[in-house]
N, C-alpha and C positions, 0 to 999 in steps of 0.2 A: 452840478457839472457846469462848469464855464463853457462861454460862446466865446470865440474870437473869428472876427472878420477875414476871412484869409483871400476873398478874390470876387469875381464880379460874372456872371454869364455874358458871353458877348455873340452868342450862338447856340443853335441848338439845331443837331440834323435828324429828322423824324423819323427815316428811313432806318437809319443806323443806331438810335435811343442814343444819341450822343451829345452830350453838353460841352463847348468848348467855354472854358475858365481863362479868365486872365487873372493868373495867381499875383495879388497886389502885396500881400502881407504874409513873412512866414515859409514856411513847405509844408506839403501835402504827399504822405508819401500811401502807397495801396495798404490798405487795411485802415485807414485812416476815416473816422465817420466822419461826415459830411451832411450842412444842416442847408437846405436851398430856399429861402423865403422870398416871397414878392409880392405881389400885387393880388395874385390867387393860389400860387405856390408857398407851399408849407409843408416838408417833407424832409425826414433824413434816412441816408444811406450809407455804408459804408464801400469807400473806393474797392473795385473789382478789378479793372484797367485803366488804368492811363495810356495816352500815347503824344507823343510832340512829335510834328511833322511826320505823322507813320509811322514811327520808330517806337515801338512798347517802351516804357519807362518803370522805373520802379519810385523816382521821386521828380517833384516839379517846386521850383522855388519863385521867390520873389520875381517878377521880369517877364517868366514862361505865358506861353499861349498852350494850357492844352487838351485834351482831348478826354474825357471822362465820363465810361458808359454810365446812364441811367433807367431806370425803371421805369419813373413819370418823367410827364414832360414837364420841360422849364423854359423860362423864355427870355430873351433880353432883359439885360441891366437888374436879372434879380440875384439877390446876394446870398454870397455863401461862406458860412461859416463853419471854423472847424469846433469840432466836440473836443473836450478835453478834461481829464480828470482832476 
């Protein structure tokens, strides 16, 4: 299975288990695995919700800021890649 780069974390809200992504490469759309690696981060999940500016979404492209529940935490500038067969 290939890794492709698809965006970068530039947030994470604890409260809420929410990673906010700046999708750099590509679309991400829900159902979609997602691999989160960094500095002590190393984990994948696959997308449950998205949301941009509160608005549920079902996909997020190149450009987007947004919003993507997670299980563990992650933390600034650690990268994320999408899973692909």
């Amino acid at each position: 299975m290939a890794e492709d780069q698809i965006g970068v974390v530039v947030n994470y809200y604890a409260k809420l288990g929410v990673a906010a992504l700046k999708v750099t490469n590509g679309t991400i759309k829900t159902g979609d695995l997602l691999k989160y690696k960094g500095h002590t981060t190393d984990f994948t999940e696959a997308v449950t919700s998205m949301e941009i500016e509160k608005q549920p979404v079902e996909q997020a492209q190149a450009g987007d800021l947004v919003g993507v529940k997670v299980k563990e935490k992650v933390r600034e500038k650690d990268k994320v890649y999408k899973i692909v067969d």
